[in-house]
The first five atom37 places (N, CA, C, CB, O) and aatype in JSON, in Angstrom:
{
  "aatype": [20, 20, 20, 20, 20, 20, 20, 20, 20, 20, 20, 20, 20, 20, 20, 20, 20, 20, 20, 20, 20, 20, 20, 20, 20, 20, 20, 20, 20, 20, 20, 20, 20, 20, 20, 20, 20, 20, 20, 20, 20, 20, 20, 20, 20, 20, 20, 20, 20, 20, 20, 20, 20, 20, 20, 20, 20, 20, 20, 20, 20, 20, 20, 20, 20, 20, 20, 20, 20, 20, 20, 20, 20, 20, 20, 20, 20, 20, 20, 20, 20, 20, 20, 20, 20, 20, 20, 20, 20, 20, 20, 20, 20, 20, 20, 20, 20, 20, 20, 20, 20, 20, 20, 20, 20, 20, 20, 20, 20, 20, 20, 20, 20, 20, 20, 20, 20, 20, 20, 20, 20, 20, 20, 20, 20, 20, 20, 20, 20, 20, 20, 20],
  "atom_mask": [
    [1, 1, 1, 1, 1],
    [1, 1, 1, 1, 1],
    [1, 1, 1, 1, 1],
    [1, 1, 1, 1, 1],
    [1, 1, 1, 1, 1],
    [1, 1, 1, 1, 1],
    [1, 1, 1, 1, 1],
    [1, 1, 1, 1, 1],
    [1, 1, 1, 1, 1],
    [1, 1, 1, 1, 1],
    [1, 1, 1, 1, 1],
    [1, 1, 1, 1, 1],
    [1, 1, 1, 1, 1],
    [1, 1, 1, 1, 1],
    [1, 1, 1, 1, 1],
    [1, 1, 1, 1, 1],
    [1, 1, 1, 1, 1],
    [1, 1, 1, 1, 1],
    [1, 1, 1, 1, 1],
    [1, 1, 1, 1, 1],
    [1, 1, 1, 1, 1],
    [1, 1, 1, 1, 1],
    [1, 1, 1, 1, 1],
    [1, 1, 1, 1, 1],
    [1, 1, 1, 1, 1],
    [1, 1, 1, 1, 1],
    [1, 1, 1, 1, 1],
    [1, 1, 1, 1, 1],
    [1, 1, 1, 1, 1],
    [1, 1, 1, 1, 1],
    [1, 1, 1, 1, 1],
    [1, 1, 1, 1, 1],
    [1, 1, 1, 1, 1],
    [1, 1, 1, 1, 1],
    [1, 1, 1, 1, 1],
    [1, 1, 1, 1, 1],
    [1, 1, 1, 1, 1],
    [1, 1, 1, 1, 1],
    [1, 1, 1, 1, 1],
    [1, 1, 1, 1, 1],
    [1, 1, 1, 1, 1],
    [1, 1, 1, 1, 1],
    [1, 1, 1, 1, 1],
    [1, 1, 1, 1, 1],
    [1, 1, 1, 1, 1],
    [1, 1, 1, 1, 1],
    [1, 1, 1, 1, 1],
    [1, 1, 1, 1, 1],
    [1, 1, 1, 1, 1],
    [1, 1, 1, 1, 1],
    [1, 1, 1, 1, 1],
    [1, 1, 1, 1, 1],
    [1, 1, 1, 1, 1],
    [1, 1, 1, 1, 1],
    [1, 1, 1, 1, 1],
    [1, 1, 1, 1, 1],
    [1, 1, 1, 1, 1],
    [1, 1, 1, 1, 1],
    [1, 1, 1, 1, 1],
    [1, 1, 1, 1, 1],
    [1, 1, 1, 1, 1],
    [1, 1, 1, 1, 1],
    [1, 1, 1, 1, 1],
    [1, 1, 1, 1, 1],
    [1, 1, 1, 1, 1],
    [1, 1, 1, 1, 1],
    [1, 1, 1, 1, 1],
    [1, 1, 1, 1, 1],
    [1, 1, 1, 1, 1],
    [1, 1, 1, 1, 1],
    [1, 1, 1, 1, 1],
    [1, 1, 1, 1, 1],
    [1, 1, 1, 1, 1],
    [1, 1, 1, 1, 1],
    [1, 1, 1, 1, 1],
    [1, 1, 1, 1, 1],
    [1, 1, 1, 1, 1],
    [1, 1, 1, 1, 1],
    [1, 1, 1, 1, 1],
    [1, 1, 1, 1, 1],
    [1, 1, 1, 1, 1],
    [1, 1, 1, 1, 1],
    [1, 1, 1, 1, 1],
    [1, 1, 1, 1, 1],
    [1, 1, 1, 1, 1],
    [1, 1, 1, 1, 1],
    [1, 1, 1, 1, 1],
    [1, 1, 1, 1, 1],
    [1, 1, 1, 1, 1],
    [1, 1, 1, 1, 1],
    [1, 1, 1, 1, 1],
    [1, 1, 1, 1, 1],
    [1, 1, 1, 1, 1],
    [1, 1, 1, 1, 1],
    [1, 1, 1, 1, 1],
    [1, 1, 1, 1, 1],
    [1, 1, 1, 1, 1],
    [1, 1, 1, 1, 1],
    [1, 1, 1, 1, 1],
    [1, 1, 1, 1, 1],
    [1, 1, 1, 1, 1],
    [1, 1, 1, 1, 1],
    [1, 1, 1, 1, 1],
    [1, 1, 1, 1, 1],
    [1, 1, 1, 1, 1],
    [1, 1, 1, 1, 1],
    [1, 1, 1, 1, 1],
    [1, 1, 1, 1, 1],
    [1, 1, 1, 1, 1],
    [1, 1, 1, 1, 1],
    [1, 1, 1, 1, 1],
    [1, 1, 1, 1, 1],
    [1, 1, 1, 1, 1],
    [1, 1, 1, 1, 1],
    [1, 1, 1, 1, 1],
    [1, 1, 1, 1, 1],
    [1, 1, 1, 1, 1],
    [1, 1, 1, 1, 1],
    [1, 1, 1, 1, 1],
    [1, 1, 1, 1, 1],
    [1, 1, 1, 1, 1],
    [1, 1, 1, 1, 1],
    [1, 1, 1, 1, 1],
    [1, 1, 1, 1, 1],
    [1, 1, 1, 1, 1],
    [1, 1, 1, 1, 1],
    [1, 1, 1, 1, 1],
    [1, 1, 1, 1, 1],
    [1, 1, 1, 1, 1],
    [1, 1, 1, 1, 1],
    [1, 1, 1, 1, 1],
    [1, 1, 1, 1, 1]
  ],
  "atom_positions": [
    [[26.58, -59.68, 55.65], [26.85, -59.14, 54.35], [27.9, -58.06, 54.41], [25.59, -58.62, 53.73], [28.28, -57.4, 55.39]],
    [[28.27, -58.02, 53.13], [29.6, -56.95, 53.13], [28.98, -55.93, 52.68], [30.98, -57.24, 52.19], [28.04, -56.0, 51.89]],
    [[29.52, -54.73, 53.22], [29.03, -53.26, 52.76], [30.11, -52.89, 51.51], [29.12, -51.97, 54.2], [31.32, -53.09, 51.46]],
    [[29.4, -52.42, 50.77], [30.11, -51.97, 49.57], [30.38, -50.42, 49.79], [29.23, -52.28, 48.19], [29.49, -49.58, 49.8]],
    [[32.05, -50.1, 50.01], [32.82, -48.93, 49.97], [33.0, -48.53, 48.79], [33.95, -48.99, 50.53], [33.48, -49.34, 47.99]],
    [[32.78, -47.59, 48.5], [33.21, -46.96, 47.48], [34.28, -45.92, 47.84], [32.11, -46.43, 46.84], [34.08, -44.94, 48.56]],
    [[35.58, -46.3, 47.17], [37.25, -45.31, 46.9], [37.72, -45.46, 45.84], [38.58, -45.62, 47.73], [37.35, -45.89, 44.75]],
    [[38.8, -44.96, 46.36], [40.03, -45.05, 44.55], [40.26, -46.36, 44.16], [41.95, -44.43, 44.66], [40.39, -46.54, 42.95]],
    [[40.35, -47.34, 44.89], [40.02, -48.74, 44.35], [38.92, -49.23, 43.75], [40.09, -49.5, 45.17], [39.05, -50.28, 43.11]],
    [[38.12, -48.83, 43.79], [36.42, -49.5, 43.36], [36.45, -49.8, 42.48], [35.16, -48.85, 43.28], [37.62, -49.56, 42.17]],
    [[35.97, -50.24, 41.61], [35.97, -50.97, 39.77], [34.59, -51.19, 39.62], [36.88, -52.74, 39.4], [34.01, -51.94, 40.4]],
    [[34.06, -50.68, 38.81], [32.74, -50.99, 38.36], [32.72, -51.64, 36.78], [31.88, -49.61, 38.45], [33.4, -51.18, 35.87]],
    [[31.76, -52.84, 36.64], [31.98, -53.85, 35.7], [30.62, -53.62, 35.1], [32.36, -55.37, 36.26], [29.66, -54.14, 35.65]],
    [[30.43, -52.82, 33.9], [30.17, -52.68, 33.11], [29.98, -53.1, 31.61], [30.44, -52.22, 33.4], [30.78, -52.83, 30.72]],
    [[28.47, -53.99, 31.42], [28.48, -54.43, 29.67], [29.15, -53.61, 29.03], [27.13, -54.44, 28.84], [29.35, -52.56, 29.65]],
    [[29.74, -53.69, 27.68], [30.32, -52.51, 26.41], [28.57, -52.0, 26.17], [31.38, -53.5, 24.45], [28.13, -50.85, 26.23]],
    [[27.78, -53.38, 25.87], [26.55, -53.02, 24.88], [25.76, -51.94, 25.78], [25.46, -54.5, 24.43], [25.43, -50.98, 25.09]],
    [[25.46, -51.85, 26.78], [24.98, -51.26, 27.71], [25.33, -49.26, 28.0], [25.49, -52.28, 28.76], [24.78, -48.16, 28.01]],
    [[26.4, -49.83, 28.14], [27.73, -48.11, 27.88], [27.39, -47.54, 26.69], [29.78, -48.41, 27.58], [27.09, -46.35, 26.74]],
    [[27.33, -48.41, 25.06], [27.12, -47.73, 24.11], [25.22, -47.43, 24.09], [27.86, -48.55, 22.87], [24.79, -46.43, 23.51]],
    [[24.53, -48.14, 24.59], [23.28, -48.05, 24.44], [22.84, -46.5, 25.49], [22.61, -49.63, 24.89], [21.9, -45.74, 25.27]],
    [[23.75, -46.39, 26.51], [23.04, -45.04, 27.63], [24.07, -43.83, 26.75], [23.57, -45.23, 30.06], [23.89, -42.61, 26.8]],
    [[25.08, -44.47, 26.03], [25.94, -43.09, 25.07], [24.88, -42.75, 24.09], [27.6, -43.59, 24.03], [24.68, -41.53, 24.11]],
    [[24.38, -43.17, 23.51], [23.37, -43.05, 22.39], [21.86, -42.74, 22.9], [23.38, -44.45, 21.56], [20.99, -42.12, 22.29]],
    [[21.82, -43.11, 23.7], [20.53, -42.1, 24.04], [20.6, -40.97, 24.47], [19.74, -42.47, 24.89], [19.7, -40.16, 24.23]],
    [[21.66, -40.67, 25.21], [21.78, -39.59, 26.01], [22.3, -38.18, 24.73], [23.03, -40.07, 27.4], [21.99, -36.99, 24.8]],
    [[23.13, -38.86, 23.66], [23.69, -38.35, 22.73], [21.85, -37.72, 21.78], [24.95, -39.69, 21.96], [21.59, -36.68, 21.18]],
    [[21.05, -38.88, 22.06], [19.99, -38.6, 21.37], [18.83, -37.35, 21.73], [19.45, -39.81, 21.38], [18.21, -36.45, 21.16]],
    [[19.04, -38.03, 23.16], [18.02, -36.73, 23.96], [18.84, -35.27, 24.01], [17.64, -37.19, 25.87], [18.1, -34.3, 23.84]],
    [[20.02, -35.04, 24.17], [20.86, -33.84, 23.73], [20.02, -33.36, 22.6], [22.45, -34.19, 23.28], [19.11, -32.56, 22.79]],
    [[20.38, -33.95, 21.18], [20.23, -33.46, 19.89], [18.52, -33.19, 19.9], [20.85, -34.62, 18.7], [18.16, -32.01, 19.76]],
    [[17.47, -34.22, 20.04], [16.02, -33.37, 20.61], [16.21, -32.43, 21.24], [15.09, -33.98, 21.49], [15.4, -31.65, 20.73]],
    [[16.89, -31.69, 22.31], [16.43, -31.1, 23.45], [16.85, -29.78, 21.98], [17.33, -31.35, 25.39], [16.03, -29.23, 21.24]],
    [[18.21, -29.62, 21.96], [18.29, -28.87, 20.87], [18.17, -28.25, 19.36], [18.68, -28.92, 20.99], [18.5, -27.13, 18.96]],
    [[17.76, -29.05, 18.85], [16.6, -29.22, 17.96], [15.31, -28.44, 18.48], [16.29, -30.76, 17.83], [15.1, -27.42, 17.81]],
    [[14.36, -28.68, 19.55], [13.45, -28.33, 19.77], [13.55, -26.91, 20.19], [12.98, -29.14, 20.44], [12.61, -26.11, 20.12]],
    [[14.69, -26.65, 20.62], [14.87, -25.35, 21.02], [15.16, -24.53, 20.11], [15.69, -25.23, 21.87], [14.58, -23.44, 20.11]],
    [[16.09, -24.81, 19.15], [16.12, -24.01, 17.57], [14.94, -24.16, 16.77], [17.29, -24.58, 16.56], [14.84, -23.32, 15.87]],
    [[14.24, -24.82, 16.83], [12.83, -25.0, 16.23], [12.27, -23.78, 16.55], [11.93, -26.22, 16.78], [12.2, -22.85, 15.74]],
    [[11.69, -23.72, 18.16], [10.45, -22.85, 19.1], [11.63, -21.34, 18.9], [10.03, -23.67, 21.43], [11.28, -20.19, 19.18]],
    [[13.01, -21.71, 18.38], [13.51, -20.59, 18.45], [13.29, -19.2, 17.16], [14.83, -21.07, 18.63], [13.18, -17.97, 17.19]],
    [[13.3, -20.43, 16.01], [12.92, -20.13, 14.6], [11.3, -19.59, 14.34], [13.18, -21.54, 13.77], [10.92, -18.93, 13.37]],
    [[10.38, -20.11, 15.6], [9.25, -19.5, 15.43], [8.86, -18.36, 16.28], [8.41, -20.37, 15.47], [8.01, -17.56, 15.88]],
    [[9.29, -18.26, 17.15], [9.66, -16.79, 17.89], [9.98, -16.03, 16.63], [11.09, -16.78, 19.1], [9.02, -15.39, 16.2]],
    [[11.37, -15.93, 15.77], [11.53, -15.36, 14.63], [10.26, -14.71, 13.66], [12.2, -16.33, 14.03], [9.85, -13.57, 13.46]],
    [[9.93, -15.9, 13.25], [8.8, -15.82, 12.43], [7.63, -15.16, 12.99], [8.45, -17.06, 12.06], [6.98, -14.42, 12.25]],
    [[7.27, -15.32, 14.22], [5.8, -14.55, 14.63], [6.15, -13.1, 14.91], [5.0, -15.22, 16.11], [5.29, -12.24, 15.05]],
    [[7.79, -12.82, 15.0], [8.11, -11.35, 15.22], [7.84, -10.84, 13.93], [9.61, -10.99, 15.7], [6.9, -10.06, 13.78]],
    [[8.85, -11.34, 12.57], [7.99, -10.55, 11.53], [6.91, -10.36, 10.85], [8.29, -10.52, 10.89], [6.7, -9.36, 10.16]],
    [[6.15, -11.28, 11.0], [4.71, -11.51, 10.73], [4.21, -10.29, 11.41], [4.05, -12.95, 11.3], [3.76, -9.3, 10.84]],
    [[4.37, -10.51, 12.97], [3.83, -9.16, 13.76], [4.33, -7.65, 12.82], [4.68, -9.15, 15.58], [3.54, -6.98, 12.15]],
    [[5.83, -7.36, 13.0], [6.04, -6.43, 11.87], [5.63, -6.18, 10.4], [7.01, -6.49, 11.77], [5.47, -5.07, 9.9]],
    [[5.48, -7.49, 9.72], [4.66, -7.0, 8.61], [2.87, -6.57, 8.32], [4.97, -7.98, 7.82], [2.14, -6.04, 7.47]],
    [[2.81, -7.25, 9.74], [1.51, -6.59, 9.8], [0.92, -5.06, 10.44], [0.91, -7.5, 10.43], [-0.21, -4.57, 10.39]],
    [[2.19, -4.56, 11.03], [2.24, -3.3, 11.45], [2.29, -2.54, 10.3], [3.26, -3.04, 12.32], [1.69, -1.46, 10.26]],
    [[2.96, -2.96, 9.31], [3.79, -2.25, 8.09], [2.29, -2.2, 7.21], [5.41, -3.37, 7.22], [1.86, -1.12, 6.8]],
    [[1.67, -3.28, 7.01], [0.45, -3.38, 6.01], [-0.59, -2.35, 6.84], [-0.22, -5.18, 5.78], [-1.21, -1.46, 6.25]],
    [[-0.69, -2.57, 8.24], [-1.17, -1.8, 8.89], [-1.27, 0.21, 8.54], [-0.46, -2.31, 9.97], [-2.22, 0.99, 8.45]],
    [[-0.12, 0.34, 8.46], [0.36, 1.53, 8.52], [0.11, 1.77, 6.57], [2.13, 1.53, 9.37], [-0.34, 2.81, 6.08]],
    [[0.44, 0.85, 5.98], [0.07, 1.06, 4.63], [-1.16, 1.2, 4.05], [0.5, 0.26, 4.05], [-1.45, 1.73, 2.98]],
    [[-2.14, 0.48, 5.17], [-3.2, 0.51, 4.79], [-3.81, 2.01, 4.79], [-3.8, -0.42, 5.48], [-4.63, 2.37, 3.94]],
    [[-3.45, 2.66, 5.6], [-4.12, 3.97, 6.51], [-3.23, 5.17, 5.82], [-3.83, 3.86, 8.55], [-3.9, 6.18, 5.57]],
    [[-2.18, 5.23, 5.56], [-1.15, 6.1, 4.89], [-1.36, 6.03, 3.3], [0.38, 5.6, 5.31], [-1.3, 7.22, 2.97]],
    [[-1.54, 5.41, 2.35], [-1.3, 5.22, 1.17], [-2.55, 5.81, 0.56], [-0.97, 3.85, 0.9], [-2.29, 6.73, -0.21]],
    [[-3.94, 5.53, 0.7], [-5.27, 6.42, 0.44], [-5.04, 7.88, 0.25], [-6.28, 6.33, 1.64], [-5.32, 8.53, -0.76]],
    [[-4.27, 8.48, 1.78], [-3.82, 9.65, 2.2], [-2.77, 10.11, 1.04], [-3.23, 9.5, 3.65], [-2.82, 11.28, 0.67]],
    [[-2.13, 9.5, 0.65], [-0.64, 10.16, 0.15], [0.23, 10.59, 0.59], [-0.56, 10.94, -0.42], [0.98, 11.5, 0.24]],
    [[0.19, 9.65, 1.82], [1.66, 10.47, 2.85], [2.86, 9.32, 2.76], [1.19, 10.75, 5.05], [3.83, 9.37, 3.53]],
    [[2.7, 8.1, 1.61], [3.44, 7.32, 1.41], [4.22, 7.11, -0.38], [2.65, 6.33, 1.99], [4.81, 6.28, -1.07]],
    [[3.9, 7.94, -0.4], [4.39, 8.8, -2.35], [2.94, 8.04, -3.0], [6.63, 7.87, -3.6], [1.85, 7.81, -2.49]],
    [[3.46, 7.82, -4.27], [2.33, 7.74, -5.69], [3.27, 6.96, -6.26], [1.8, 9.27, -6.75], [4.49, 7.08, -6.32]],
    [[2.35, 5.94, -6.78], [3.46, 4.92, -7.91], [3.63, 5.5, -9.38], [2.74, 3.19, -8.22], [2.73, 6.11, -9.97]],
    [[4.49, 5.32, -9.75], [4.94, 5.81, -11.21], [3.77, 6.33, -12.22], [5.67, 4.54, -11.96], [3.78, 7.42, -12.81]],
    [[2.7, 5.26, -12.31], [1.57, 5.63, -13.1], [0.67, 6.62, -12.75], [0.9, 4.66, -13.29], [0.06, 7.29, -13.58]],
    [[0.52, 6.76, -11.34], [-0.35, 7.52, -10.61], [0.07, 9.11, -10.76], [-0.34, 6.98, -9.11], [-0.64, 10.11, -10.87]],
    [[1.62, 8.95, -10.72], [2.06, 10.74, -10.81], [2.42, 10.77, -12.78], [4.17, 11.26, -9.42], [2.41, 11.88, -13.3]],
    [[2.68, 9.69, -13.56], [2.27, 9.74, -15.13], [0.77, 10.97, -15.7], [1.74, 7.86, -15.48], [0.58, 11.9, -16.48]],
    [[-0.1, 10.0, -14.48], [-1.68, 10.58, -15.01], [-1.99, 11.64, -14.45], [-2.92, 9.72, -14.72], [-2.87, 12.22, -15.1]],
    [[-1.47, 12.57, -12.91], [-1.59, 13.32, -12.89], [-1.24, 14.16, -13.77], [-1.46, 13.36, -12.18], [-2.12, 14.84, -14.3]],
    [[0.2, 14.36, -14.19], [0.97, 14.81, -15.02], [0.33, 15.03, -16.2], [1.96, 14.11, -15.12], [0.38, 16.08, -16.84]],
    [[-0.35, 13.92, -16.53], [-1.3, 14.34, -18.04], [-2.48, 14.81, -17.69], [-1.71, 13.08, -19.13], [-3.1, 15.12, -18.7]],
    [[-3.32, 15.1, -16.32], [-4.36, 15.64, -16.33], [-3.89, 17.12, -15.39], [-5.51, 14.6, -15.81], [-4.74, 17.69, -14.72]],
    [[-2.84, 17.49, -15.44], [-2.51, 18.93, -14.97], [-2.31, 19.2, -16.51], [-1.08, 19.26, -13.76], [-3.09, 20.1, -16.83]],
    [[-1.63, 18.8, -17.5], [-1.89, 19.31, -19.04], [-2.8, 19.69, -19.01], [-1.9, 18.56, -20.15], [-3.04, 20.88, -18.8]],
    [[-3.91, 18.54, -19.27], [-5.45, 18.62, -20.02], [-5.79, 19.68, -18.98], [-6.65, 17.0, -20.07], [-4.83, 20.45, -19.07]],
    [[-6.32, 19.99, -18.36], [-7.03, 21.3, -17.52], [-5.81, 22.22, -17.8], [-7.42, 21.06, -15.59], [-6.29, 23.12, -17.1]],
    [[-4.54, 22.8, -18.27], [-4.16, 23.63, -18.69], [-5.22, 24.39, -20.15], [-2.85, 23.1, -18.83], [-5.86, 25.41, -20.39]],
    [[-4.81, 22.93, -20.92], [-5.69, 23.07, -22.08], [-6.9, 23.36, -22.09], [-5.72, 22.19, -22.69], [-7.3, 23.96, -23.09]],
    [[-7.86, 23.04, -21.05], [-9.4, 23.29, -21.08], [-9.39, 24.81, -20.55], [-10.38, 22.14, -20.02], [-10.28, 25.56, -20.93]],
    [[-8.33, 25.28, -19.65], [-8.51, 26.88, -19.47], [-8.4, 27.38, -20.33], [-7.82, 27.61, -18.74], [-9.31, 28.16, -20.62]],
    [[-7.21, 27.24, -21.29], [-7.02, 27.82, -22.46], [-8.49, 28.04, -23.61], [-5.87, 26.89, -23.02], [-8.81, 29.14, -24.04]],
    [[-9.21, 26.76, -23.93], [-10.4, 26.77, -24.67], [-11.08, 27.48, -24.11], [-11.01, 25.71, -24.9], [-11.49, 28.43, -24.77]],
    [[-11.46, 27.39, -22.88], [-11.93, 27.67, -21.89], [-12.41, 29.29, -22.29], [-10.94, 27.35, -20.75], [-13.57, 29.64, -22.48]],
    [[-11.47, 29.96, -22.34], [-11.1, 31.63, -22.5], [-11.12, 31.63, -24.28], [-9.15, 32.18, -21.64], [-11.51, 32.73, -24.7]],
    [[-10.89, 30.93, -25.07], [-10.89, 31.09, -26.72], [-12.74, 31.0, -26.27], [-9.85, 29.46, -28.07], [-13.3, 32.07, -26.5]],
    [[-13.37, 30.27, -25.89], [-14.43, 30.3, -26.39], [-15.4, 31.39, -25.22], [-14.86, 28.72, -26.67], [-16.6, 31.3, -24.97]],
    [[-14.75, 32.03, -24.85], [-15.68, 33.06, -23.87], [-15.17, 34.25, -24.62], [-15.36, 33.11, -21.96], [-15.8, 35.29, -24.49]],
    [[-13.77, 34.24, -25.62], [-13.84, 35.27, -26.21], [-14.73, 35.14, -27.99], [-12.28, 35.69, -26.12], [-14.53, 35.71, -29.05]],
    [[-15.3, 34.53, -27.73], [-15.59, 33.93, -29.11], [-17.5, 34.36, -28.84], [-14.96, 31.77, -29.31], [-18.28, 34.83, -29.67]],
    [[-17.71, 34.09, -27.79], [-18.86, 34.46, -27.31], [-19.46, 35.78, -27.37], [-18.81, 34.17, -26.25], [-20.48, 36.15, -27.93]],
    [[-18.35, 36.59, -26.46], [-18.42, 38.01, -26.54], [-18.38, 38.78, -28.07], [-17.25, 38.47, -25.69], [-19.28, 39.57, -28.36]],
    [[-17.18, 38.45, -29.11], [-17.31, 38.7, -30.36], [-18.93, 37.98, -30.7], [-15.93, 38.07, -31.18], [-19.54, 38.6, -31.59]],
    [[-19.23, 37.51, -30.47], [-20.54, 36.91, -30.85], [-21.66, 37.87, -30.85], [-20.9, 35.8, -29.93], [-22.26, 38.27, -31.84]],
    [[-21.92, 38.26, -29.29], [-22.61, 39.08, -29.36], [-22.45, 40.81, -29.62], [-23.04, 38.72, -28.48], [-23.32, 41.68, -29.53]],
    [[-21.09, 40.93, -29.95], [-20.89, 42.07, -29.96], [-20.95, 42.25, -31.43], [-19.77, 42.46, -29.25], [-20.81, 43.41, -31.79]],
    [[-21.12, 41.42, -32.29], [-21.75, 41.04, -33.75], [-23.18, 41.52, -34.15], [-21.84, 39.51, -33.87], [-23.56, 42.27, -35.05]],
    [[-23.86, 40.8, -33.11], [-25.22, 40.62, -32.96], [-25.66, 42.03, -33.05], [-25.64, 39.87, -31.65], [-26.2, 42.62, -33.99]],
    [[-25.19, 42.59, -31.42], [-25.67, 43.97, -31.77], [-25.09, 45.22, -32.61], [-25.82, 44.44, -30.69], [-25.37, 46.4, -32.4]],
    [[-24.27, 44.74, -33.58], [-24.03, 45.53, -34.23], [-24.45, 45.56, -35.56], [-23.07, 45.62, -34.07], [-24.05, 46.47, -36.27]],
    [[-25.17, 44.72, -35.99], [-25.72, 43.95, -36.96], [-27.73, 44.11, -36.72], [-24.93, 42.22, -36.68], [-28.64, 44.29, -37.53]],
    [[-27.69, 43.9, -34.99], [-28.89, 44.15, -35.06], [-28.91, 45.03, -33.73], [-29.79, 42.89, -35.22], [-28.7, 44.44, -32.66]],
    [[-29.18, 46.47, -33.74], [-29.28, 47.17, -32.91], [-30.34, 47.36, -32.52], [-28.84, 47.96, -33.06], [-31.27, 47.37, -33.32]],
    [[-30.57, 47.61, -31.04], [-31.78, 47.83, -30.78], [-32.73, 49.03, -30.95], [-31.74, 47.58, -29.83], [-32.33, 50.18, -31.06]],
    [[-33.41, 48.84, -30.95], [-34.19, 49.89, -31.95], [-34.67, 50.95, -30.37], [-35.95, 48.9, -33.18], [-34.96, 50.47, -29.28]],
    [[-34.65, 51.98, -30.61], [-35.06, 52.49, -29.58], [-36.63, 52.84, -28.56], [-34.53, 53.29, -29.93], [-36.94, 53.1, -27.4]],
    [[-37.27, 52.64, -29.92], [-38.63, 52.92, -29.55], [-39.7, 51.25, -29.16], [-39.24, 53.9, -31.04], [-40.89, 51.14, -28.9]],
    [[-38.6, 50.22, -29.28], [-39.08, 48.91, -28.83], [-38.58, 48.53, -28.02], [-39.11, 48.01, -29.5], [-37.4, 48.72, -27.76]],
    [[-39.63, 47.65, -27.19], [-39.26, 46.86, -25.8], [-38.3, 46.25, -26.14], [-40.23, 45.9, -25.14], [-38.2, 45.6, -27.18]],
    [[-37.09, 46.45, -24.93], [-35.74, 44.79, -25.16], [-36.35, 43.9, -24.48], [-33.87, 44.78, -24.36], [-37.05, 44.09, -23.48]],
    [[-36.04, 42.63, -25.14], [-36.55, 41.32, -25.57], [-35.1, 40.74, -24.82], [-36.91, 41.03, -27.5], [-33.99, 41.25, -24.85]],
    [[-35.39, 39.9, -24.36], [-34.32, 38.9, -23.6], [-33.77, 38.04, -24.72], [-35.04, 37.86, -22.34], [-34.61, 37.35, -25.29]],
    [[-32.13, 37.92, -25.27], [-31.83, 37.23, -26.3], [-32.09, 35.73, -26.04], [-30.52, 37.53, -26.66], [-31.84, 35.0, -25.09]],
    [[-32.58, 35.57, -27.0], [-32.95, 33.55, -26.86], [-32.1, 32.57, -26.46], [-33.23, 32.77, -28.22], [-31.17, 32.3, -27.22]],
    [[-32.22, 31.92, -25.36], [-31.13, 30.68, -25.05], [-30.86, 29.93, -26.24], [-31.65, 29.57, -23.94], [-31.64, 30.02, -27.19]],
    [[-29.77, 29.15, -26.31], [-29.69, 27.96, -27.53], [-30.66, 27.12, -26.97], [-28.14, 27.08, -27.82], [-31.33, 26.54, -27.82]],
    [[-31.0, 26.81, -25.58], [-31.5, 25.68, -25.28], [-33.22, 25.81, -25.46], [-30.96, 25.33, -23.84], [-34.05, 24.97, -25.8]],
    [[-33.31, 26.84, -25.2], [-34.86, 27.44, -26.04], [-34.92, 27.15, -28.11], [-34.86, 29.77, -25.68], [-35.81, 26.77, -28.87]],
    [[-33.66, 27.53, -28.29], [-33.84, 27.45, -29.37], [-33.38, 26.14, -30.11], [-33.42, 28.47, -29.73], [-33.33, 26.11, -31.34]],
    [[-33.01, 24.97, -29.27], [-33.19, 23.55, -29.92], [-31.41, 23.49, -29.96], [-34.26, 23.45, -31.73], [-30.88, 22.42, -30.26]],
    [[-30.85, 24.29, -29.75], [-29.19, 24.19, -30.05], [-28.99, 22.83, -29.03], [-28.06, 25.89, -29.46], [-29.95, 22.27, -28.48]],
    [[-27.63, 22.42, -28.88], [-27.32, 21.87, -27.95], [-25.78, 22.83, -27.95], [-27.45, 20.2, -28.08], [-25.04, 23.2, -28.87]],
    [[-25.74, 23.0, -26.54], [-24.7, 23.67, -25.49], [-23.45, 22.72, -25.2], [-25.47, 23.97, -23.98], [-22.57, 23.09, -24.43]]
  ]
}
């Protein structure tokens, strides 16, 4: 038998159908290989921000109760209207403690105590059926 040399002469005889059939697969397994790699690449992506948004919800969760992450619009609205209202309730607050004092400074001037009788403890409203 003859040994087959292979040189610059050699010729290899090759189907067409064959050539296009190992071009097309090979063309095929390329485009999988890369594909799969931009795929697993795109989910690397994704599990990084997931991880970050869950740091973020994390950190929101624990910060925002606190108020070390501001107040939403409505939240500093209602403070805003309940630093009013307790302005206003000091204000009543003091009209009716001076309203009190004229009260009793009425009382005993109207009804003085008599000197030669025991003082008598003035009557609660709540003794006396008022409501407070």
């Amino acid at each position: 038998m003859e040994e087959a040399k292979v040189n610059d002469n050699t010729s290899l005889g090759i189907n067409l159908k064959w050539l296009v059939q190992i071009i097309v697969v090979a063309a095929m397994a390329v485009w999988g290989y890369f594909g799969i790699t931009s795929k697993i690449s795109q989910l690397e992506i994704d599990v990084l921000r997931m991880k970050d948004a869950v740091e973020m919800n994390s950190d929101f969760r624990v910060k925002w109760p606190l108020g070390q992450l501001g107040a939403l619009p409505d939240d500093a609205e209602q403070n805003m209207r309940l630093r009013f209202i307790e302005k206003d309730m000091e204000v009543m607050e003091a009209h009716v403690d001076t309203l009190r004092i004229k009260s009793v400074q009425q009382e005993e001037l109207h009804n003085p105590p008599h000197p030669f009788m025991p003082q008598t403890p003035p009557l609660n409203h709540k003794e006396a059926g008022g409501v407070r």
